[in-house]
N, C-alpha and C positions, 0 to 999 in steps of 0.2 A: 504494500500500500504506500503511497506517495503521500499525501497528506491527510491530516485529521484535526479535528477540530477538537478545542475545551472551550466549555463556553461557563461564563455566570457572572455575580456582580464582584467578587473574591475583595470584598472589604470586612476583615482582611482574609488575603489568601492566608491556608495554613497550611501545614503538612499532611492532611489528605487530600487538600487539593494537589499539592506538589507528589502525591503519591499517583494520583490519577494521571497528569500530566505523566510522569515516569513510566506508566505503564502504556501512556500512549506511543513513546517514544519508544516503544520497545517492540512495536507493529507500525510503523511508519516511519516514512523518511524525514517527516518535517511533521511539528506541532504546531497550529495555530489557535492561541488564547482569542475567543473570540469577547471583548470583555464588556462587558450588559452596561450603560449608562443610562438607566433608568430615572426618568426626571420624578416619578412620583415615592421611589425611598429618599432617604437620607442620609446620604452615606458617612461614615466617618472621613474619609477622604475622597478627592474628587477624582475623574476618572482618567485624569494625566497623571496623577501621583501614583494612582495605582496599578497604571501601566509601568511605571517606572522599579515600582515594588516588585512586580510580576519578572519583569526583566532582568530586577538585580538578583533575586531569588535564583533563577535560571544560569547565572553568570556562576554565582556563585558552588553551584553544584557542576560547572563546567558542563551546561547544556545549550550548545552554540545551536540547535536545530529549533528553537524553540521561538516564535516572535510571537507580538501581543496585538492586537488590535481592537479599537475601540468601536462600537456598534453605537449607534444612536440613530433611533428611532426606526429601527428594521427589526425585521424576524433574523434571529439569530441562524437558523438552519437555512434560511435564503440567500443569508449572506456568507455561509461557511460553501454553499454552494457555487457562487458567483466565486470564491478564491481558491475552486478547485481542490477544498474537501469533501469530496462525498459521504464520509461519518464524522459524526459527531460521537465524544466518548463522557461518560455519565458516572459518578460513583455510586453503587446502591449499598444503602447501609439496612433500611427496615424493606419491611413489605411494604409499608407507605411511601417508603419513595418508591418503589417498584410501581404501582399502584397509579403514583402522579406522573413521574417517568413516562410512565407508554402511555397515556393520554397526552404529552405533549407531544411523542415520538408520532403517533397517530397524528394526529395534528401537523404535526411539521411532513409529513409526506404527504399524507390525503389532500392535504388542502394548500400547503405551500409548496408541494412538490419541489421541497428540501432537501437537508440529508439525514440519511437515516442514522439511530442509534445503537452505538455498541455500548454496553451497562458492563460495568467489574464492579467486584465488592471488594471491598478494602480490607486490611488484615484488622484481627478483633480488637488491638491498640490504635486505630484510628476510630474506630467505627462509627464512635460520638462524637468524632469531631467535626465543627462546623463554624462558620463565622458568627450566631450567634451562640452557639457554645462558647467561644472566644470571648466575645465580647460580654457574655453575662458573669465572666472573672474578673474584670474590674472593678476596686474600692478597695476589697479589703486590706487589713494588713498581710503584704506577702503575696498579692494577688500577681503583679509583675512576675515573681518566681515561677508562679505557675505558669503562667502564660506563654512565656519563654518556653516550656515545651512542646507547646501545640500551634507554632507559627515559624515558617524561617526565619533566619536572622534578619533581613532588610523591613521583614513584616513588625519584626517586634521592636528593633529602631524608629521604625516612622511611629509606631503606635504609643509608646512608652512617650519620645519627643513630642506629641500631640498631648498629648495627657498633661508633661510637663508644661506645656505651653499655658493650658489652661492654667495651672496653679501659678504659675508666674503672672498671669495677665489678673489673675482676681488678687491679688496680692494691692495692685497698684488702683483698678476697676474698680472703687466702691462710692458710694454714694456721699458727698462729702467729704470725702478725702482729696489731700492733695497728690496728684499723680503726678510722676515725672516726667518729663518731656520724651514723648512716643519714642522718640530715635532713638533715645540715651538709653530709656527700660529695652528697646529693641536689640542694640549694640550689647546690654548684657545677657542678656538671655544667649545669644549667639555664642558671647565669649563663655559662660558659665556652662553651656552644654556642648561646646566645641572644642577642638581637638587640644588646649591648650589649659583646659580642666576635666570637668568630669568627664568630656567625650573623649579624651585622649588615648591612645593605642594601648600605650604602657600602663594607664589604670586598669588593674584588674579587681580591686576591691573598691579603693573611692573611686566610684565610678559613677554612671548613670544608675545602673542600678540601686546601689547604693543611695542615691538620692531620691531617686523613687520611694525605696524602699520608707526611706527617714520622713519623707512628706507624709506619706500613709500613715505611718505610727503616729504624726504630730497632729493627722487630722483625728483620727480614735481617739487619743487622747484626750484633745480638744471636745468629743463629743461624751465622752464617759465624765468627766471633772467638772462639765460646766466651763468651761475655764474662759475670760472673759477675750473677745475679739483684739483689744491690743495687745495681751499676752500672746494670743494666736500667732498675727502676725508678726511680731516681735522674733516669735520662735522659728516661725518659719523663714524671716528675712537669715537672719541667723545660720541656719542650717544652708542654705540656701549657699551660704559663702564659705561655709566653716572649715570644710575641705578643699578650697576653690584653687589652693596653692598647698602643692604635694610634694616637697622633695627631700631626696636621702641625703643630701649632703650635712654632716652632722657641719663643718667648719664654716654651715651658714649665719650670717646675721643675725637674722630673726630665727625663731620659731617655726614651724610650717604655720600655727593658731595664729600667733602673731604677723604674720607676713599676710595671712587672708583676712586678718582684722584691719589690718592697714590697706587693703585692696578695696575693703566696704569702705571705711572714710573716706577712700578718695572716688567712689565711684559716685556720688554725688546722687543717690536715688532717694535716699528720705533724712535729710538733715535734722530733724527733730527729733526722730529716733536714734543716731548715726552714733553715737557714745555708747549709749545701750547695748545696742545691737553689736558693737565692737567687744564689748565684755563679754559678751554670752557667747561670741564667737571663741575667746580666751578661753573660758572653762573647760571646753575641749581639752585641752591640752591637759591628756591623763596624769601629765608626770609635776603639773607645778601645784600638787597637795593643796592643803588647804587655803591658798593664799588670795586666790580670787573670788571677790564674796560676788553674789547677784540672787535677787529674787528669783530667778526660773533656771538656778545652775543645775539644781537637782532634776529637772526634767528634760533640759538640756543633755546632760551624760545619759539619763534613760533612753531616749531616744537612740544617742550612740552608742549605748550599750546594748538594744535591745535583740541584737541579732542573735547573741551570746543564749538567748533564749528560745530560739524559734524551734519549727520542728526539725527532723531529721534531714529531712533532705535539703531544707535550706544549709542548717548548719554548715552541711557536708558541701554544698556549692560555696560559702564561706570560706571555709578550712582552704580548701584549694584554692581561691581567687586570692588568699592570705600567701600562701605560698605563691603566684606567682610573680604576686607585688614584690618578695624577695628574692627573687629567684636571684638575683645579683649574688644572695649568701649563701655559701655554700653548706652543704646540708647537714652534716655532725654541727656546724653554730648555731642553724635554722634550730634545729631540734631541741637543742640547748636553751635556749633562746627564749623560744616558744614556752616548750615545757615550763620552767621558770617562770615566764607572766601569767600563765594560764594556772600554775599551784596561786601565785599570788589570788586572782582574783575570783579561785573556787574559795581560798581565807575568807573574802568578804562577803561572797555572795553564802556561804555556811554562818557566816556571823551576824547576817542580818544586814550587811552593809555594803553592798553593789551596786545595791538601787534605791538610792537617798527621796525618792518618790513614792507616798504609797502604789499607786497606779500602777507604774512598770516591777514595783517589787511584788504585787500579786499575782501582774499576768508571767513575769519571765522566771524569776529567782530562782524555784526548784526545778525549773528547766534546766537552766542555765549550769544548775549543779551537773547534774546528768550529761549535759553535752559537754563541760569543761571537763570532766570526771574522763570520760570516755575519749576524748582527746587527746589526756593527759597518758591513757595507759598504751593508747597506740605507737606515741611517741617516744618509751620506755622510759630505764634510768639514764 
């Protein structure tokens, strides 16, 4: 067979769709995404970005046979026909897709004398998967994690950067408030999720994710406490920068805390707050004791500590992203190293004192035993 068609609205594509593609390409010569721009859904993204997701997905599995094209306002099997696909390929996961399947399959022959359908069923680890499957995982705490299993990489960048976009725009977006000048909140979003912070190659733990992850926790938080809107955003500008500058160089200057505390003052986004928001940024910095006071330091280190509690499988994508933030060390130090701060901070978290906040000390603490515990013995003496 020469060509074959995928067709849908893939906002977002995931890896059952990338499975079905795969098996299209495994009985023809060339795959054409036929991609649905449907004016009466909503998509999370528009139908040139999704082209471009579909693309990068494709690139990145090294499938050069594969192009995308956008449909608008045609019968998809008319127009797989007119580019010299004569099948179209379908995933079937229930009998109900079956069921709708060949009534559109009917459809697209008898009356658009289109092209016809070939149906595969996907293996039993796809089989719930779908774009609103995908998209009914976002909020929670940890929801990012998951997600990232059930979407390629290009899929879960665009989606994760949409998300953050949102939390950054409502930040400045509120009723009464003074917002910053569009360009300037524009220029930091850009630099703060670009290659020269969290989006940079070589983070593997402060990372996007990571930031993801820490806005999610500050919004839970925010909704279990009450906690009042300027503390909110207070915590979240905060967070926001706290990691913003990362580096190993012990014979630096500054601090890493300190060097992104001095990137928020100068970044000119909320001068009223911009001292505040500078200290809370400081707290971070696990190692200067007690010495920085602030009303919201205790929820502040919750927050970045809260990973240290998660479940299992986060943990374990931690642990490794930990290791390859050091990969520079070589591994009898790492281990050394590690072990060491991880006895230290099972001490606190068994004494009651890890998480100086009630909130994160009841949702993480006796987690946090368990996974530092188990950390600790893989690591050995």
């Amino acid at each position: 067979m020469k060509r074959i068609g995928f067709s849908g609205t893939l906002d977002p594509i995931t890896n059952g769709h990338m499975w079905v593609i795969g098996e299209a390409r495994s009985i023809a010569d060339e795959v054409i995404v036929f991609l649905s721009q449907n004016p009466v859904k909503q998509p999370q993204f528009p139908a040139e970005e999704r082209k471009k997701i579909i693309e990068q997905s494709a690139r990145e599995r090294g499938w050069e046979n594969v192009q995308v094209i956008i449909v608008k306002s045609d019968y998809t099997a008319r127009v797989a026909k007119k580019h010299g696909a004569d099948y179209l390929i379908r995933g079937i996961r229930t009998t109900a897709d079956f069921d709708y399947e060949n009534l559109i399959q009917q459809t697209n022959v008898d009356v658009l004398q289109g092209a016809k359908t070939i149906f595969v069923m996907p293996p039993r680890d796809l089989g719930s998967v779908s774009s609103s499957f995908v998209k009914a995982l976002e909020g929670p705490v940890g929801w990012n994690w998951t997600m990232k299993k059930f979407v390629p990489g290009p899929a879960y960048r665009a989606w994760i950067l949409s998300w953050l976009r949102k939390e950054w725009d409502g930040l400045w977006n509120q009723p009464g408030g003074a917002a910053p000048d569009a360009a300037l909140a524009e220029h930091w979003f850009a630099h703060l999720t670009g290659p020269d912070a969290y989006g940079g190659a070589e983070r593997h733990y402060h990372n996007l994710d990571h930031l993801v992850h820490g806005l999610a926790e500050i919004r839970v938080w925010a909704a279990n406490t009450q906690a009042t809107r300027h503390d909110l955003d207070t915590v979240k500008k905060a967070f926001w920068f706290h990691d913003a500058l990362y580096e190993r160089d012990e014979d630096a200057l500054f601090s890493n805390e300190e060097a992104s505390a001095q990137l928020w003052l100068g970044s000119g986004l909320d001068l009223a707050v911009g001292v505040d928001v500078a200290e809370l940024i400081r707290v971070t910095d696990h190692f200067q004791g007690p010495a920085i006071a602030h009303r919201l330091k205790d929820v502040m280190l919750g927050i970045d500590l809260a990973i240290l509690g998660q479940d299992d499988e986060v943990y374990l994508a931690y642990t490794r992203a930990i290791r390859q933030e050091y990969a520079h060390v070589p591994e009898e130090s790492f281990r050394a190293q590690r072990r060491q701060a991880l006895i230290h901070l099972r001490g606190k978290a068994q004494a009651g004192a890890l998480f100086g906040d009630a909130y994160f000390s009841g949702q993480y603490n006796d987690k946090a035993i368990d996974n530092l515990s188990l950390e600790i013995q893989t690591l050995g003496d």
